[in-house]
N, C-alpha and C positions, 0 to 999 in steps of 0.2 A: 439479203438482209444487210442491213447498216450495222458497219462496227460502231459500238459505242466506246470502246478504249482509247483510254488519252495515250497519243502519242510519247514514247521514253523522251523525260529531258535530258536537256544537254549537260555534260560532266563539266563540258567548258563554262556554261551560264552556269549551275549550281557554283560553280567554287567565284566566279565575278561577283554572284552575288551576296556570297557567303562574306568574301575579303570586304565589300563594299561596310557590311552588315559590320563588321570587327571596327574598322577606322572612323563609320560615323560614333561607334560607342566609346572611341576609346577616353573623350572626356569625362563621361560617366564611369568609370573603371571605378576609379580608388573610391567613390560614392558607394557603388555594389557592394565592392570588397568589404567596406566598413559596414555597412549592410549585415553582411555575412557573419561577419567579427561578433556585432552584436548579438545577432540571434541568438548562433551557439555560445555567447556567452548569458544568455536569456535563459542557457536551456536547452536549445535544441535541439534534436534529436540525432546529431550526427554530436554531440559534444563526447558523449563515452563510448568508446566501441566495446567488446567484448574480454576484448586483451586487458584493456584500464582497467572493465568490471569487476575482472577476477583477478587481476590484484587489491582493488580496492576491499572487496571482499573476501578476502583472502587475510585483506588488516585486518579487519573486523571481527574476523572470527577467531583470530589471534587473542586478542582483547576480550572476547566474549565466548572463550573455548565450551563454555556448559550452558549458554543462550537455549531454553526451551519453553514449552506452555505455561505460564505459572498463575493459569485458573486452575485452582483445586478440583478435581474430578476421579471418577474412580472408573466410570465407565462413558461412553457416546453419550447418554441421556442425559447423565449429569453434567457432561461439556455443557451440551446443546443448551438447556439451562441458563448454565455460567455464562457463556459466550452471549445472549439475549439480555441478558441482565448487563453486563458490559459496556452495552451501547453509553457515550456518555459517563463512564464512571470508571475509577481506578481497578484495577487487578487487586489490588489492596481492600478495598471493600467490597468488592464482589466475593473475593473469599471470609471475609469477616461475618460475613452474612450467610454466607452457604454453609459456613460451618455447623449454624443449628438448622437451617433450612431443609440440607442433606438426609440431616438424623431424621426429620418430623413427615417430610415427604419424600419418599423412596420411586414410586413410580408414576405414571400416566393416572391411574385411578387416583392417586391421593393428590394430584392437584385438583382435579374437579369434584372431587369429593364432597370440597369445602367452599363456603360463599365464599365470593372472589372479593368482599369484605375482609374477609378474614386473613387468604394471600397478600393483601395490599400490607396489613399492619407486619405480616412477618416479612414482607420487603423493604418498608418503610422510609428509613434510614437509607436508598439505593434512589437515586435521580428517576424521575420519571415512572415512579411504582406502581402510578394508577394504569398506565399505557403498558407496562411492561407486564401486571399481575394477568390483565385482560386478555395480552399476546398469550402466556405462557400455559392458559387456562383453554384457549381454543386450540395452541399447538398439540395440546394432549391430548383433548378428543379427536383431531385430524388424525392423531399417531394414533389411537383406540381403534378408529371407523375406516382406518384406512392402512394402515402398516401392520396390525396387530398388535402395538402397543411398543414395537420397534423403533427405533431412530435407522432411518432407511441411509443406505449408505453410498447411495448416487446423489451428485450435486444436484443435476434434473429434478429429481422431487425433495430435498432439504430446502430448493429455494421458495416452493411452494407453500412451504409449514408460517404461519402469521408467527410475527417478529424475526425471521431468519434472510436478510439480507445475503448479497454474494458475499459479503467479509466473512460472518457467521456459517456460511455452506462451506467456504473454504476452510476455513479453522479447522469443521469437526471435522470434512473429510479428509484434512490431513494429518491430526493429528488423534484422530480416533479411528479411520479405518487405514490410513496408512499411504494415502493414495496423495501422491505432488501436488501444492497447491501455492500459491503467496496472495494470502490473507495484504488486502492493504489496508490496515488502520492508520491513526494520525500520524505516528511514527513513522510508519515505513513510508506513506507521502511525503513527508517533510526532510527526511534524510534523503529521501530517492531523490526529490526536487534540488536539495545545498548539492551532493555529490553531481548534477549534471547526469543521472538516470533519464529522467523526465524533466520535462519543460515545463517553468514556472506556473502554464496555465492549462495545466494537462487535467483531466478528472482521474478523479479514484480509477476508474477504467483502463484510462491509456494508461495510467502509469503501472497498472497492473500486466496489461500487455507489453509494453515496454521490457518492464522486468522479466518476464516470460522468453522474451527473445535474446535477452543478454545474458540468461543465467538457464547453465544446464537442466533440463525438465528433475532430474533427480537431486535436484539442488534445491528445488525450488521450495520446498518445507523449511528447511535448515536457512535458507538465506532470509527467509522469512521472518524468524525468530533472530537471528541476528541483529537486521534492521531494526525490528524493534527493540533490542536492549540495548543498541547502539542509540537508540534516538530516547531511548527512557533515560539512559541512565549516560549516557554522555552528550549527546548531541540535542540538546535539551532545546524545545520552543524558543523561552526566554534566556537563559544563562546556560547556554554550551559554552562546552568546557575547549575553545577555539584555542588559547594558549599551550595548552600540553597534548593536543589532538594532532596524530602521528601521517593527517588526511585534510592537512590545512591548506596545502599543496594542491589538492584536487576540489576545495571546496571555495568556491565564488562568496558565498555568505560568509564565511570565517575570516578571509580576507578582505572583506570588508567589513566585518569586525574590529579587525583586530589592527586593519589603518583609523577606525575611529577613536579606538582607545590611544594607540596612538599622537592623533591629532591632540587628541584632550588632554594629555599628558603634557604636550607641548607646549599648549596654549597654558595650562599651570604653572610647568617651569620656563619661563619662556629664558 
């Protein structure tokens, strides 16, 4: 029989060719390197390692020692609810709204109880009532026909309930049955993105992975709720608060903030 194995190369030709390989590149070098520079200042994935993370988050939570859920609920069901209703709309009126909602429908049977006329006008006032009243009216007979009127507490079948995205599976199961999760809403995108977590053009997904691998699995609720009251209530869309922010240092967007205002100052007092 014919040997088909290639012959061992040579250690002498590997390193000839390797050195050849180094000196034709070496004009291209500092091209690469700035290459490089940019990415991870893009973003990239090697920009925060784990050590930076949890110090960064470690400020944060400094800042935001009592950061938790703050959709009004009493139990899974009425998360489940709030967190559906949420999509699109402030924490702020999603509980302004539950508050009589809560009192008038209590469980699974009392949403379909009633025309789903009638849920629209008591959601009304909340973004997108008519697609939301429709979700929250099928999610209850799913939970009637198929949980026994339970809010099941495996991600696996929450993500199947109509209107319950992975943001919304994560939420209730971590903060209704207890189980690690990080929820990424616009907040925790957008701070994960300034601090160099995730990269500029990363989806909800990676950056959810992302965070997953930088932050201890029992961390992962609490860092969650962090992010977001760091990104509500300081590290804002339009007017973060980059001047008094103790994370100006680790944030690309702030710094360049805060050379804009800067410049414009400049350019006034010249």
């Amino acid at each position: 029989m014919v040997s088909t194995e290639k012959p061992p190369r040579s250690g002498h030709g590997i390193r000839v060719r390797e050195a050849a390989v180094q000196f034709f590149a070496l004009p291209f070098r500092p091209f690469f390197d700035k290459l490089g520079h940019v990415f991870i200042a893009l973003g990239g994935p090697e920009s925060v390692n784990k050590t930076k993370a949890k110090a960064i988050l470690e400020t944060i939570g400094e800042m935001f020692p009592d950061a938790r859920c703050e959709l009004n609920h009493s139990n899974p069901f009425e998360l489940t609810i709030a967190v559906v209703l949420s999509a699109q709309c402030t924490d702020e009126m999603v509980n302004r709204v539950t508050a009589g909602l809560f009192q008038k429908y209590k469980t699974p049977e009392d949403y379909v109880s009633v025309p789903l006329e009638q849920l629209e006008q008591d959601i009304r006032s909340i973004g997108l009532y008519r697609n939301k009243a429709a979700n929250i009216q099928k999610l209850c007979r799913m939970l009637l026909e198929e949980h026994g009127g339970q809010v099941p507490d495996r991600y696996e079948q929450l993500i199947r309930l109509p209107g319950v995205g992975r943001k919304t599976a994560n939420v209730v199961v971590s903060n209704a049955f207890g189980v690690p999760a990080i929820a990424v809403d616009t907040h925790v995108e957008r701070v994960s993105k300034r601090l160099g977590f995730a990269g500029q053009d990363d989806t909800v997904l990676e950056v959810e992975k992302k965070l997953m691998k930088l932050v201890p699995r029992e961390q992962w609720t609490i860092t969650h709720h962090r992010l977001i009251f760091f990104g509500r209530y300081h590290c804002k869309a339009q007017n973060p608060k980059c001047e008094v922010c103790p994370l100006l240092s680790e944030c690309k967007e702030g710094k360049r903030r805060m050379k804009q205002a800067a410049d414009r100052k400049t350019k006034a007092n010249p």
